[in-house]
C-alpha positions in Angstrom: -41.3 13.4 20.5 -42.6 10.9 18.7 -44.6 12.5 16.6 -41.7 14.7 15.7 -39.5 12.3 14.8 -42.1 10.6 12.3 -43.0 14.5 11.0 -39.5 14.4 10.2 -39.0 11.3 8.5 -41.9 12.4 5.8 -40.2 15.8 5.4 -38.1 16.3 2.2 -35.2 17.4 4.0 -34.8 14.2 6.2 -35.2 12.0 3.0 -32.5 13.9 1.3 -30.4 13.5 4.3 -31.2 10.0 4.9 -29.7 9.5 0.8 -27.0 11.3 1.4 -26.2 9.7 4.4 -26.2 6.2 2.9 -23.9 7.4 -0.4 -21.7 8.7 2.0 -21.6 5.0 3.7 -21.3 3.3 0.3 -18.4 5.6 -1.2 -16.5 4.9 2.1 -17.3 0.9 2.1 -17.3 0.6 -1.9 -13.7 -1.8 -2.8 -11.7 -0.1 -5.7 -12.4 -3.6 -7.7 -15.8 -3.1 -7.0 -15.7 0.7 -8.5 -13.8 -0.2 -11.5 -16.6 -3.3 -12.0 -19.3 -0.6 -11.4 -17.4 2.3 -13.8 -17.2 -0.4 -17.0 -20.9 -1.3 -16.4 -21.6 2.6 -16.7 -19.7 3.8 -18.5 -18.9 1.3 -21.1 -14.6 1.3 -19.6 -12.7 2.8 -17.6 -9.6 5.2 -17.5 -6.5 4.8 -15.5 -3.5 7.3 -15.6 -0.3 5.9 -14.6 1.8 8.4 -12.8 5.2 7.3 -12.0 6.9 9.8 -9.0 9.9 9.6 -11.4 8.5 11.2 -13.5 6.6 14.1 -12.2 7.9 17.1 -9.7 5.9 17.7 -6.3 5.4 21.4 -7.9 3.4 19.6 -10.7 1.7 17.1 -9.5 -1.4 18.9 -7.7 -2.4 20.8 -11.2 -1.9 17.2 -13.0 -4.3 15.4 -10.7 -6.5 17.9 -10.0 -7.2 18.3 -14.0 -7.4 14.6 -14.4 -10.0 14.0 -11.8 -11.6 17.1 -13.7 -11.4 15.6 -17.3 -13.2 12.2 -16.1 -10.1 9.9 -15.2 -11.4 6.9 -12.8 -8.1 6.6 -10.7 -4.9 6.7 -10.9 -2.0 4.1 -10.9 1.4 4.9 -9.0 4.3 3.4 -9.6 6.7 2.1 -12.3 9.4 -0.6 -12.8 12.0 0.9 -11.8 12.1 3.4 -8.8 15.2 5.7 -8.4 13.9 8.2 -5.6 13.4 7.7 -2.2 10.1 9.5 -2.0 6.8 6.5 -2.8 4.8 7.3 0.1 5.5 11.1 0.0 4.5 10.6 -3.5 1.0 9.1 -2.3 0.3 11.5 0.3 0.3 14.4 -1.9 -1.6 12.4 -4.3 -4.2 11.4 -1.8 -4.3 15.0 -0.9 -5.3 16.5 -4.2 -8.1 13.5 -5.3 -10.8 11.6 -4.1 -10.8 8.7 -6.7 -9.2 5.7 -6.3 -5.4 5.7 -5.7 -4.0 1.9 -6.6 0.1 0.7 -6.2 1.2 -0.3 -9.9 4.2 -2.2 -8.3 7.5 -2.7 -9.4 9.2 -4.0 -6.4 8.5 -5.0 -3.0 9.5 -1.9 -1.6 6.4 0.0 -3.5 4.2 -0.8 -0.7 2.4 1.8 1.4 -1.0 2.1 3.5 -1.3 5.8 1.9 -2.9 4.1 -1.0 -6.4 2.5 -1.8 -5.3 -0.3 -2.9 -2.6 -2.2 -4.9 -2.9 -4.6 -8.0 -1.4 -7.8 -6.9 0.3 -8.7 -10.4 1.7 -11.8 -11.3 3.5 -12.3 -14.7 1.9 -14.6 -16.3 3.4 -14.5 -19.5 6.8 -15.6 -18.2 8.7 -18.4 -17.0 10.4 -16.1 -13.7 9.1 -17.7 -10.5 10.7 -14.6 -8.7 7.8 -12.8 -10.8 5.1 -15.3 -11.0 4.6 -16.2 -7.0 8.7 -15.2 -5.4 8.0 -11.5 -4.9 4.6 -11.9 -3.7 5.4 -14.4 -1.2 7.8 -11.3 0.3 5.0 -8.6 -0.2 2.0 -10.4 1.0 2.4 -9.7 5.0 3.2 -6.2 3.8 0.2 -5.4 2.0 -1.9 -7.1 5.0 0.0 -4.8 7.6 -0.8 -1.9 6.1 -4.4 -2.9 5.1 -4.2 -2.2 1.2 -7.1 -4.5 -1.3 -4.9 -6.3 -3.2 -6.8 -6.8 -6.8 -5.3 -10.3 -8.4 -4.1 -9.5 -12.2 -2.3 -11.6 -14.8 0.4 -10.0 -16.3 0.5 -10.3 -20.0 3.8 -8.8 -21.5 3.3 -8.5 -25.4 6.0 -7.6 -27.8 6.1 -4.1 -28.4 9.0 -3.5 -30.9 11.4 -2.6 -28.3 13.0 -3.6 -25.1 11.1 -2.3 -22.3 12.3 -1.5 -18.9 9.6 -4.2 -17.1 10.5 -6.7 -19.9 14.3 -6.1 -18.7 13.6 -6.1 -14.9 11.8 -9.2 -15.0 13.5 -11.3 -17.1 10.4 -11.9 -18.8 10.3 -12.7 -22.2 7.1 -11.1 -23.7 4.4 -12.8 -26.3 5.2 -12.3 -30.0 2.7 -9.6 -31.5 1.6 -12.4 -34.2 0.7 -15.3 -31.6 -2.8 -14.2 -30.2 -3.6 -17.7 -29.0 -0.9 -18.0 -27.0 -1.6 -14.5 -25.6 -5.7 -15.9 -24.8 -4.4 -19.3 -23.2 -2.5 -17.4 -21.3 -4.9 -15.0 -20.0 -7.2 -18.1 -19.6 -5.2 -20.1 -17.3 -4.7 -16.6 -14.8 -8.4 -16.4 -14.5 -8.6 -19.9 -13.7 -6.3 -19.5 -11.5 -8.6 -16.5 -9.5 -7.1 -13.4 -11.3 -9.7 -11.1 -11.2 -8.0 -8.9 -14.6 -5.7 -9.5 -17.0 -3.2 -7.0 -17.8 -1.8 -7.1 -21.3 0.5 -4.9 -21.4 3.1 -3.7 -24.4 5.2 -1.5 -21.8 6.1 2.1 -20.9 7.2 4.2 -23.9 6.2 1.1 -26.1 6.7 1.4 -30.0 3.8 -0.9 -31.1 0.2 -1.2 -28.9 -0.9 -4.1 -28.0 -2.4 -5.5 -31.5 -6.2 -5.0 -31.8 -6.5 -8.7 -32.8 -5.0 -9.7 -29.8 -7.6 -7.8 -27.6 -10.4 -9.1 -29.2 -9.2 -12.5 -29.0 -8.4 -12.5 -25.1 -11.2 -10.1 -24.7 -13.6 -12.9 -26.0 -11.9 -15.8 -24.8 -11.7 -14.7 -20.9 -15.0 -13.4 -18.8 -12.6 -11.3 -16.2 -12.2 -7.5 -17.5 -9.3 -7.0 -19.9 -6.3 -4.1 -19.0 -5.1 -2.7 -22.1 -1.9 -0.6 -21.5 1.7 0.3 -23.2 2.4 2.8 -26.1 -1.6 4.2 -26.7 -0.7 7.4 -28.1 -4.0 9.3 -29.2 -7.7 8.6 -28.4 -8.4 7.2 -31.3 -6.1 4.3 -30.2 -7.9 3.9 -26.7 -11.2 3.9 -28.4 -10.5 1.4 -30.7 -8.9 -0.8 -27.6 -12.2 -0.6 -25.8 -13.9 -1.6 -29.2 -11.9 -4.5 -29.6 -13.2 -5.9 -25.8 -10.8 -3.9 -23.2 -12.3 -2.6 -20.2 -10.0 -0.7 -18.9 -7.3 1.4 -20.5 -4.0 2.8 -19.0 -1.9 5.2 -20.7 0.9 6.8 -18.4 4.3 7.7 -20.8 2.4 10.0 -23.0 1.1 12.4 -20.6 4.4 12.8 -19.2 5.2 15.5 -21.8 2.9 18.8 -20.1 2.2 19.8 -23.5 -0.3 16.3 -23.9 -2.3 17.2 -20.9 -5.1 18.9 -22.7 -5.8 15.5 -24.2 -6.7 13.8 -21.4 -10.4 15.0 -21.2 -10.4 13.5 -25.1 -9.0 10.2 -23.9 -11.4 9.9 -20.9 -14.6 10.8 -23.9 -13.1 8.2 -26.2 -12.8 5.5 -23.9 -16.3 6.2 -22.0 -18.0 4.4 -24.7 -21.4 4.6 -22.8 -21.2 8.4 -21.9 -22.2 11.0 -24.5 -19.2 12.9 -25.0 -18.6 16.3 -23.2 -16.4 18.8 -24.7 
């Protein structure tokens, strides 16, 4: 028996399944923060989608994820700031269902909790003066996110002036960073990761006008050593290449690929923003 076993353990065939064994463990074990920190070393940034269940039909939404995952996107944010159906974990499920990257809660409200998910970015807005936003809501959430056993990934929020009213700069009373003051937007983004964010989020907001200025990016980009979330009114690639250029590691685009006639683009995004990969067509 012995000797079998050790026959085995030279054999090809046990090696491969010894490997595969052990990825198996490490996908299963692996944190979403610690995938994301693993896709920007490899791949130079990574790609979010946010999908908002508003926004999407359950007839859709298998074709849409399935093709994302297919086109290179490295997980998908649910959620929005404003929820008017009834349906967040229903939502999950059937994304869960359709994708094997990692699903993360882009909250916008206590009630966008739900163990369907990976895990959930614990957002706190930085950028304004609402304690209900900065600490009050999470106080609420907190024994949620613990009871249904969610990773909670600590970002500053970082609302920036987008040339327009946005709905999560009118939800949270917050009153976003001037485009033209970068310094306020780095000291800000400074103090969240000394206060143990592990991202900052500067965001210019769903259906934004302006993106979040490239000077700005570079400036928090090279003033904090936590990964920088660029998201809010990126339009083409061109735009999300120039984001990761400027410092961002990750980038989030959600609005624009709510029209079905954008999806095609979203391989091009994923190429543009995969700085390290050579592109695939």
């Amino acid at each position: 028996m012995i000797r079998t076993v050790k026959f085995l353990e030279k054999s090809p065939f046990f090696y491969n399944l010894k490997y595969l064994y052990s990825y198996i463990i490490i996908t299963i074990t692996m944190k979403v923060y610690e995938h994301l920190i693993n896709t920007i070393s490899s791949k130079g940034a990574a790609y979010l989608i946010l999908v908002d269940p508003d926004k999407i039909t359950f007839e859709k939404l298998p074709h849409f994820i399935k093709h994302c995952e297919k086109s290179g996107v490295d997980g998908f944010l649910i959620g929005g700031s404003l929820m008017m159906s009834n349906h967040f974990e229903d939502f999950l499920r059937k994304v869960k269902e359709y994708t094997s990257i990692p699903t993360i809660i882009f909250p916008g409200g206590v009630n966008q909790v739900s163990p369907e998910a990976d895990s959930i970015l614990y957002l706190s807005v930085v950028s304004g003066r609402n304690p209900e936003h900065l600490i009050g809501k999470h106080v609420l959430a907190a024994p949620f996110i613990k009871q249904a056993n969610l990773e909670p990934i600590s970002t500053g929020y970082v609302l920036i002036e987008s040339g327009t009213v946005t709905t999560v700069q009118y939800v949270s009373g917050s009153q976003p960073i001037p485009r033209s003051k970068s310094e306020i937007a780095a000291a800000t983004a400074l103090a969240a990761e000394y206060l143990g964010m592990k991202f900052i989020y500067l965001e210019a907001g769903s259906g934004a006008q302006k993106t979040v200025p490239d000077e700005m990016v570079k400036l928090v980009s090279n003033y904090c050593s936590v990964p920088v979330i660029v998201g809010g009114g990126i339009r083409t690639a061109e735009e999300a290449a120039t984001k990761v250029k400027c410092g961002a590691k990750i980038i989030v685009t959600g609005n624009y690929f709510e029209d079905e006639n954008n999806w095609d683009q979203v391989k091009e995004f994923a190429n543009a923003i995969h700085s390290k990969v050579p592109v695939t067509v």
